[in-house]
MOPAC internal coordinates of N, CA, C and O (Angstrom, degrees):
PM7 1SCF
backbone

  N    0.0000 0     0.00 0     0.00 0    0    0    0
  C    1.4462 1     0.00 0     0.00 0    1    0    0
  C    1.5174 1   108.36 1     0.00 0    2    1    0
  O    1.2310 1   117.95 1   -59.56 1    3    2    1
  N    1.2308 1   121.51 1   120.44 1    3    2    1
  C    1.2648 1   126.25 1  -171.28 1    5    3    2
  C    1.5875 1   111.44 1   -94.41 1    6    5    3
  O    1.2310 1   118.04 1   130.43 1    7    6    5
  N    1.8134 1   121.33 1   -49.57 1    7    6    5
  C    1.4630 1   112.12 1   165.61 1    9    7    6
  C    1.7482 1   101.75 1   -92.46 1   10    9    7
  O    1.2310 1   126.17 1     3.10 1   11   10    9
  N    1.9114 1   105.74 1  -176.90 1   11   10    9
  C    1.2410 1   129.31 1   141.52 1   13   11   10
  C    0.9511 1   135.28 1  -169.48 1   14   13   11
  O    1.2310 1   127.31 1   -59.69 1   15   14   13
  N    1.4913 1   103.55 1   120.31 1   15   14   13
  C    1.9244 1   106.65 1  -179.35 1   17   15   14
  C    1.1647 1   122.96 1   -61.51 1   18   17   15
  O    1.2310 1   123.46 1   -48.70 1   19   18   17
  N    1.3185 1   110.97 1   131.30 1   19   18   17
  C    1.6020 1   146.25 1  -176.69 1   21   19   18
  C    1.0489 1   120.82 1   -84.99 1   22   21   19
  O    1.2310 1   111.11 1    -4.98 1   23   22   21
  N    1.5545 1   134.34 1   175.02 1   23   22   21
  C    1.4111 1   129.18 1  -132.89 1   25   23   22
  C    1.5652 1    90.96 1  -108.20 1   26   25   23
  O    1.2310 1   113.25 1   169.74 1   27   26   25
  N    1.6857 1   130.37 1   -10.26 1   27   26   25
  C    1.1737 1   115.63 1   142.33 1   29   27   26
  C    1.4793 1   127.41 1   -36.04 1   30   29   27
  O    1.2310 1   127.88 1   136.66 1   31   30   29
  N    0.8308 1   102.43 1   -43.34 1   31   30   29
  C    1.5219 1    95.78 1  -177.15 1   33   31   30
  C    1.3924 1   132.53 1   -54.86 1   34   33   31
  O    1.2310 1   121.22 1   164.54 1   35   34   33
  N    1.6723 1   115.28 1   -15.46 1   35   34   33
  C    1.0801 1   143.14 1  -149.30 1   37   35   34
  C    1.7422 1    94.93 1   -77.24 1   38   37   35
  O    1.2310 1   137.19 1   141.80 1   39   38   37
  N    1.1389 1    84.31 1   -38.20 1   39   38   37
  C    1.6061 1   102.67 1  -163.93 1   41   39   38
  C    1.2843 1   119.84 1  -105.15 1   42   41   39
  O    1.2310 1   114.72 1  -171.69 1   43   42   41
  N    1.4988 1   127.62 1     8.31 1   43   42   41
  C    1.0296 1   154.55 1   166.45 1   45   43   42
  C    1.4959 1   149.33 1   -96.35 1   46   45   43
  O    1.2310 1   136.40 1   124.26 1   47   46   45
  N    1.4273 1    85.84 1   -55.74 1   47   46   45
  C    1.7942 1   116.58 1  -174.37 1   49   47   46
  C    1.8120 1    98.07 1     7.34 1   50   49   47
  O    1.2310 1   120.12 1  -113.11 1   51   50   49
  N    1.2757 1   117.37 1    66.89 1   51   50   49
  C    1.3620 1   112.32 1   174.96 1   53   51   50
  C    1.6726 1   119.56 1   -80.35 1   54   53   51
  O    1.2310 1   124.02 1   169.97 1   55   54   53
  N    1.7660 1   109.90 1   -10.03 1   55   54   53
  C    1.2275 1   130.12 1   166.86 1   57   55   54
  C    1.6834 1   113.24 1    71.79 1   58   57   55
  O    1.2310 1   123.17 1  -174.34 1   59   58   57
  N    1.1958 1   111.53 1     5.66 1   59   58   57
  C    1.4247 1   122.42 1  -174.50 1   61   59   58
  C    1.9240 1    97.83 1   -55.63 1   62   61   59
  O    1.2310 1   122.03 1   122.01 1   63   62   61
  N    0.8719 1   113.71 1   -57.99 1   63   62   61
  C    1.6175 1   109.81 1  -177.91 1   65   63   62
  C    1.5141 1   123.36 1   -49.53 1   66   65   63
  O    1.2310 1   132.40 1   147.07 1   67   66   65
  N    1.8649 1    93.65 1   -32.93 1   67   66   65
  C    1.8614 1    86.13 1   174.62 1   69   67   66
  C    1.7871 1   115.51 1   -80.44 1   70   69   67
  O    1.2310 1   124.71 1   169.97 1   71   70   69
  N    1.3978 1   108.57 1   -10.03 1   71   70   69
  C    1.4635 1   107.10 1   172.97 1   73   71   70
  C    1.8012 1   106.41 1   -85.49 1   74   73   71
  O    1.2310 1   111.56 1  -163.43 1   75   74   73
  N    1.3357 1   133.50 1    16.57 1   75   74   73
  C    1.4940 1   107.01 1  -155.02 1   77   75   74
  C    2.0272 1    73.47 1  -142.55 1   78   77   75
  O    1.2310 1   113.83 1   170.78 1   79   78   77
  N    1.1951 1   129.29 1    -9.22 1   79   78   77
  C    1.3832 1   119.42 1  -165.64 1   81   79   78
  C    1.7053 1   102.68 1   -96.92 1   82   81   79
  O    1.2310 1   120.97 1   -62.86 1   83   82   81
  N    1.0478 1   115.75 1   117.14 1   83   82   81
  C    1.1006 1   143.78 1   156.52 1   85   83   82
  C    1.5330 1   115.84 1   -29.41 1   86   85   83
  O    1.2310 1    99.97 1  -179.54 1   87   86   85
  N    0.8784 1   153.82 1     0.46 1   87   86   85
  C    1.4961 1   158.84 1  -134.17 1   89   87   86
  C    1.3364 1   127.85 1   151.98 1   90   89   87
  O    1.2310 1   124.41 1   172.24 1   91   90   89
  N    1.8268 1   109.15 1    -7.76 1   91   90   89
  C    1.7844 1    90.88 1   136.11 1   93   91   90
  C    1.8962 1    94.22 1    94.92 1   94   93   91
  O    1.2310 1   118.57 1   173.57 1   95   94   93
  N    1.4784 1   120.33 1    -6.43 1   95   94   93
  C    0.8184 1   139.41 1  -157.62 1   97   95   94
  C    1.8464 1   116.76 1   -72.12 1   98   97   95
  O    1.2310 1   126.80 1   156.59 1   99   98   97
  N    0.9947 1   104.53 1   -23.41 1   99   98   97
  C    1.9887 1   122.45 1  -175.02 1  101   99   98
  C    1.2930 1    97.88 1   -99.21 1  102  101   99
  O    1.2310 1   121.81 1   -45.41 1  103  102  101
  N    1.4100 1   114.13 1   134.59 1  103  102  101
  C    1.1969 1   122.45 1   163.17 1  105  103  102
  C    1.6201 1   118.57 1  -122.21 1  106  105  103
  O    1.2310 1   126.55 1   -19.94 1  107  106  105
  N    1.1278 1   105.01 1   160.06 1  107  106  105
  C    1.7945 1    99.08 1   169.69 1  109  107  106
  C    1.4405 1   121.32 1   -97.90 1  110  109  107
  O    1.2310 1   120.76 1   -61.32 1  111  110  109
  N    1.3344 1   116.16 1   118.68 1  111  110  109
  C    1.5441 1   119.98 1  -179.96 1  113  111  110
  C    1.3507 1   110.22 1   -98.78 1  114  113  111
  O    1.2310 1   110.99 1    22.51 1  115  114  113
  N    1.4923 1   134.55 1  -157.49 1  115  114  113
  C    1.2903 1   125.30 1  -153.81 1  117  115  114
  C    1.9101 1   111.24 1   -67.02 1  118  117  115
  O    1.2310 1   131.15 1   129.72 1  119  118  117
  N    1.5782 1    96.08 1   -50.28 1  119  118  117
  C    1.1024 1   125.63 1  -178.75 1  121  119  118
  C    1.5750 1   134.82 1  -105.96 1  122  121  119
  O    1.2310 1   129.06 1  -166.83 1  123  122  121
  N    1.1912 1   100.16 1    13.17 1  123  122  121
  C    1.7035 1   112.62 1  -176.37 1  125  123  122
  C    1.6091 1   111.51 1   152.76 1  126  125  123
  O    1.2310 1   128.81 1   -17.76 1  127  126  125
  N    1.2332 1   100.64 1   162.24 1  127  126  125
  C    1.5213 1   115.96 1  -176.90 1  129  127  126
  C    1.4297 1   114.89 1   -55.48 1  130  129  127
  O    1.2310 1   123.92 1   -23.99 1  131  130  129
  N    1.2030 1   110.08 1   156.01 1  131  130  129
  C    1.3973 1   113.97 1   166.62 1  133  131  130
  C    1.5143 1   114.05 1  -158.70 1  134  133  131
  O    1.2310 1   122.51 1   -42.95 1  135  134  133
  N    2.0952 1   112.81 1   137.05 1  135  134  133
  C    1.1316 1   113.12 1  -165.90 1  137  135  134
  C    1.5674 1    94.43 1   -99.53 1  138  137  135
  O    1.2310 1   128.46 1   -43.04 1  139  138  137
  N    1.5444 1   101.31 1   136.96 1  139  138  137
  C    1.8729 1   112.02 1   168.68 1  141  139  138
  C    1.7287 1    98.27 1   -71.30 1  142  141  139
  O    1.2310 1   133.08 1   -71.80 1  143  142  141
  N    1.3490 1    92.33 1   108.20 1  143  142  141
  C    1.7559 1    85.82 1   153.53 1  145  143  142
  C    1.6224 1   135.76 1   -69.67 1  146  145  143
  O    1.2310 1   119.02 1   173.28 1  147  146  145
  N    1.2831 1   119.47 1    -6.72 1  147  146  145
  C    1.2805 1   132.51 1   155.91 1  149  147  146
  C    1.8788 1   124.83 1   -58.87 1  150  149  147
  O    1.2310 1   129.55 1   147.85 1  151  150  149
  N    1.0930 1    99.20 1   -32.15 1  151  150  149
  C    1.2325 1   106.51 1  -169.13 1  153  151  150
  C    1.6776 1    99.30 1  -122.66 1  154  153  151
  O    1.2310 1   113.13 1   150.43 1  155  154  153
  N    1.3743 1   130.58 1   -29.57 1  155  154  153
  C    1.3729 1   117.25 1  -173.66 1  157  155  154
  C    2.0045 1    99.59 1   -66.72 1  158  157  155
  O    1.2310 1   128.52 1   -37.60 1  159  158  157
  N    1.5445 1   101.19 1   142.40 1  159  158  157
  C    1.4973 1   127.57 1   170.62 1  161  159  158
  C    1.3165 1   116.00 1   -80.92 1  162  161  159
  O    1.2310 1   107.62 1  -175.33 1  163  162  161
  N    1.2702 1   140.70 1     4.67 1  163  162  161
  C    1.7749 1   146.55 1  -158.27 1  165  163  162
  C    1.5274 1    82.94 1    29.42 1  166  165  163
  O    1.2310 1   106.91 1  -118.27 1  167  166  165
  N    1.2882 1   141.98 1    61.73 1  167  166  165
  C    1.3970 1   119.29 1   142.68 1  169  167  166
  C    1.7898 1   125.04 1   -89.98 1  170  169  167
  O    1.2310 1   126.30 1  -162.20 1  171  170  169
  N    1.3390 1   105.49 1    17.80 1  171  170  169
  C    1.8421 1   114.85 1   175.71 1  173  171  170
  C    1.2822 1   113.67 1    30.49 1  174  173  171
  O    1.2310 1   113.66 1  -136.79 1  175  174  173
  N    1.5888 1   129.61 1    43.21 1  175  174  173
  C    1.4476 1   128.60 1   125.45 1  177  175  174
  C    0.8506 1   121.79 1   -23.78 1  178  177  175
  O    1.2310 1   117.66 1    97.85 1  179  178  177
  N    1.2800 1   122.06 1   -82.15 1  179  178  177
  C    1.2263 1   148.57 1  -161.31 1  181  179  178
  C    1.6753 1   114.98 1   -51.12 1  182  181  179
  O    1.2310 1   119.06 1   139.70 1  183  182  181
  N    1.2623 1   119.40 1   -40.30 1  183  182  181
  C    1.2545 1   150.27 1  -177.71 1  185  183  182
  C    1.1787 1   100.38 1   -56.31 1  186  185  183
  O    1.2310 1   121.60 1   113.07 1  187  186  185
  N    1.6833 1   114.54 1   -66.93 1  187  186  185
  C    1.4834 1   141.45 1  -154.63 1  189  187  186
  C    2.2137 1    89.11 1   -66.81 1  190  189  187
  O    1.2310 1   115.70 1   125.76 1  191  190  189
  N    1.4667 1   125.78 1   -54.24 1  191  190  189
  C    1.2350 1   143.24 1  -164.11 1  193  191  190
  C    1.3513 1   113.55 1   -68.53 1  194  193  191
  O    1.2310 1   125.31 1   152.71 1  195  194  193
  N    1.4063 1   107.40 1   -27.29 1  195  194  193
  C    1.8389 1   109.28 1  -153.49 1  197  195  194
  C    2.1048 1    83.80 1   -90.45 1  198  197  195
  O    1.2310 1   126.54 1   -45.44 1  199  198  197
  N    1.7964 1   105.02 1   134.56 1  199  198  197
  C    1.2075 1   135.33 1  -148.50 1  201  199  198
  C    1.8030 1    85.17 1   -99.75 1  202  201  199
  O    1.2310 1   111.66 1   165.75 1  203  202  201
  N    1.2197 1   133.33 1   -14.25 1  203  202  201
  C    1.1768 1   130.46 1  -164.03 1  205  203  202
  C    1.5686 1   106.04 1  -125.96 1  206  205  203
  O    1.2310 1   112.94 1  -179.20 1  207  206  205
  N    1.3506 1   130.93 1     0.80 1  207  206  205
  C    1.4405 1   144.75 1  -163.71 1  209  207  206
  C    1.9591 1   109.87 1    30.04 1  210  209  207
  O    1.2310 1   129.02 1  -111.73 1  211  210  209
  N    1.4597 1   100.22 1    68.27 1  211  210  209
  C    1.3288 1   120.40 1  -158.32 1  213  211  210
  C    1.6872 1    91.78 1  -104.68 1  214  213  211
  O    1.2310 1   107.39 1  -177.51 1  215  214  213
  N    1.1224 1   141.12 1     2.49 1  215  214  213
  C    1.8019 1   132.42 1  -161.71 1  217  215  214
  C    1.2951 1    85.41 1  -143.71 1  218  217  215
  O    1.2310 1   124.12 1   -68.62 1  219  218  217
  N    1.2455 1   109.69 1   111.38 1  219  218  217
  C    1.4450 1   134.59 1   173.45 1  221  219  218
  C    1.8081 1   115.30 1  -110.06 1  222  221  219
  O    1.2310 1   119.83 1   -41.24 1  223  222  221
  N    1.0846 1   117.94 1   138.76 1  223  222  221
  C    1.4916 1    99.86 1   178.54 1  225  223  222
  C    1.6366 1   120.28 1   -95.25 1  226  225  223
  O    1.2310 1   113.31 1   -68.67 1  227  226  225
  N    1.3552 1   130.25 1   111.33 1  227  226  225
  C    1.3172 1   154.21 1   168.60 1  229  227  226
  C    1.3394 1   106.75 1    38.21 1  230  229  227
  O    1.2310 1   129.25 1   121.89 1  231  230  229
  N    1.8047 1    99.78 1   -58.11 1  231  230  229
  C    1.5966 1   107.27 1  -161.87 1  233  231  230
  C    1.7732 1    96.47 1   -99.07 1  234  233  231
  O    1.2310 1   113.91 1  -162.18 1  235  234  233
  N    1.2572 1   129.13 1    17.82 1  235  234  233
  C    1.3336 1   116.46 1   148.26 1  237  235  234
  C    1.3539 1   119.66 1  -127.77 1  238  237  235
  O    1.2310 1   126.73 1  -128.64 1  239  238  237
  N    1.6232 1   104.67 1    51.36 1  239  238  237
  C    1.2890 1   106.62 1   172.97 1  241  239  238
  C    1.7275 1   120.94 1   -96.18 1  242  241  239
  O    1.2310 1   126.54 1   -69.46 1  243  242  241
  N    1.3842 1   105.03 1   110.54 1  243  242  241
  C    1.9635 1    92.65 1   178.66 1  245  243  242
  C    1.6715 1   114.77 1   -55.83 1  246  245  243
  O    1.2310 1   129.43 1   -29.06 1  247  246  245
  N    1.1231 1    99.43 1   150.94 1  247  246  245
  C    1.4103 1   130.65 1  -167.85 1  249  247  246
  C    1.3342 1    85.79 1   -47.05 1  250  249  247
  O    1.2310 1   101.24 1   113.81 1  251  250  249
  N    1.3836 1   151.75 1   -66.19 1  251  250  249
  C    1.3557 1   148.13 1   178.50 1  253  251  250
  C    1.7482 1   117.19 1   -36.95 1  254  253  251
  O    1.2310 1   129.94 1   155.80 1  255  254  253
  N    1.1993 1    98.44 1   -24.20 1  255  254  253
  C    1.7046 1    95.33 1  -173.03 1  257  255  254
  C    1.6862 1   107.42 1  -117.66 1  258  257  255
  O    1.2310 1   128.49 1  -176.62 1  259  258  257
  N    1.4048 1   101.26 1     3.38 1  259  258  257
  C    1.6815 1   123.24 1   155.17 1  261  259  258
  C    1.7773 1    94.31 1   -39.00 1  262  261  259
  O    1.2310 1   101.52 1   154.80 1  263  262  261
  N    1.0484 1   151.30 1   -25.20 1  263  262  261
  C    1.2464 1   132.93 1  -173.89 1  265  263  262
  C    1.8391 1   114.04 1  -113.30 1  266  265  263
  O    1.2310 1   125.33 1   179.10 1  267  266  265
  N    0.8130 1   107.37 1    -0.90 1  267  266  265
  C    1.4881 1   130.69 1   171.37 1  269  267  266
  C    2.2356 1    99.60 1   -72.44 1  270  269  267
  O    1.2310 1   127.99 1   129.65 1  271  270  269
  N    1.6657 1   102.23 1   -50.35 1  271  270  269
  C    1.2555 1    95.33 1   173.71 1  273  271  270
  C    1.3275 1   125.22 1   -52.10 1  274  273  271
  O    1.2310 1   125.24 1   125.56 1  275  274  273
  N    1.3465 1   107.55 1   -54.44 1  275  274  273
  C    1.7435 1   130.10 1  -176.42 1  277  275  274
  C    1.6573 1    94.81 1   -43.27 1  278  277  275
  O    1.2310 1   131.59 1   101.44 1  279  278  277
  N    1.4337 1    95.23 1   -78.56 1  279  278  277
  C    1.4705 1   122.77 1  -159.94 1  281  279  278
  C    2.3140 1    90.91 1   -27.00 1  282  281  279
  O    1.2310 1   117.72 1   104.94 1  283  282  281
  N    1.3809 1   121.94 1   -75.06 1  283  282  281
  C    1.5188 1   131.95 1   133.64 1  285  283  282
  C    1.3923 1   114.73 1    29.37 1  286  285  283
  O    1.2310 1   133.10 1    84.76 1  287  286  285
  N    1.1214 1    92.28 1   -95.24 1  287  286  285
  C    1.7401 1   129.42 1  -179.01 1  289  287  286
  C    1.8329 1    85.39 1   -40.25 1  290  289  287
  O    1.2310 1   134.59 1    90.99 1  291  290  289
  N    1.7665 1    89.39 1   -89.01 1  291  290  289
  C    1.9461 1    81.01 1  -175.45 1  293  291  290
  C    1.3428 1   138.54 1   -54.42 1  294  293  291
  O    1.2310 1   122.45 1   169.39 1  295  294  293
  N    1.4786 1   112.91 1   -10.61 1  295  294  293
  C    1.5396 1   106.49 1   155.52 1  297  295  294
  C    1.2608 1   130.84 1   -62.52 1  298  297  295
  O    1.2310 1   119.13 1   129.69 1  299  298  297
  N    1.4414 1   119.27 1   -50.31 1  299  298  297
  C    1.5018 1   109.56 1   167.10 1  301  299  298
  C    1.7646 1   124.48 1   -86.66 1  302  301  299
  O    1.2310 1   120.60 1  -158.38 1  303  302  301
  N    1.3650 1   116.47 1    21.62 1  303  302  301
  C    1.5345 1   104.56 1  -174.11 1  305  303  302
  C    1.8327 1   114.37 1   -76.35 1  306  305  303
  O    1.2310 1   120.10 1   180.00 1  307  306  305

């Protein structure tokens, strides 16, 4: 998994990333977006679009948003 949306999003869902991604890749779960790592390209659309700087990539996630990955992970398993 190359991005992941953060708990900004929670409070946001302005959806700008699922209109700008190339591949269809974000979905909406109960409470906020979520990127399929199966299908996301690391091409950082999405990144560049999101109005709340909510899509962080994996390996610069602080230890606090360490659960934002999981949370991820178990949406698409």
């Amino acid at each position: 998994m190359a991005f992941v949306i953060t708990s900004p999003c929670r409070h946001e869902k302005a959806a700008e990333c699922v209109d700008v991604c190339p591949v269809d890749c974000i979905e909406k779960g109960e409470d906020q977006y979520f990127i399929d790592p199966n299908t996301c390209i690391d091409c950082g659309a999405c990144v560049a679009a999101c109005p709340v700087d909510a899509i962080v990539d994996e390996h610069e996630l602080s230890p606090d948003q360490e659960e934002m990955l999981e949370k991820a992970e178990s949406f698409f398993a």
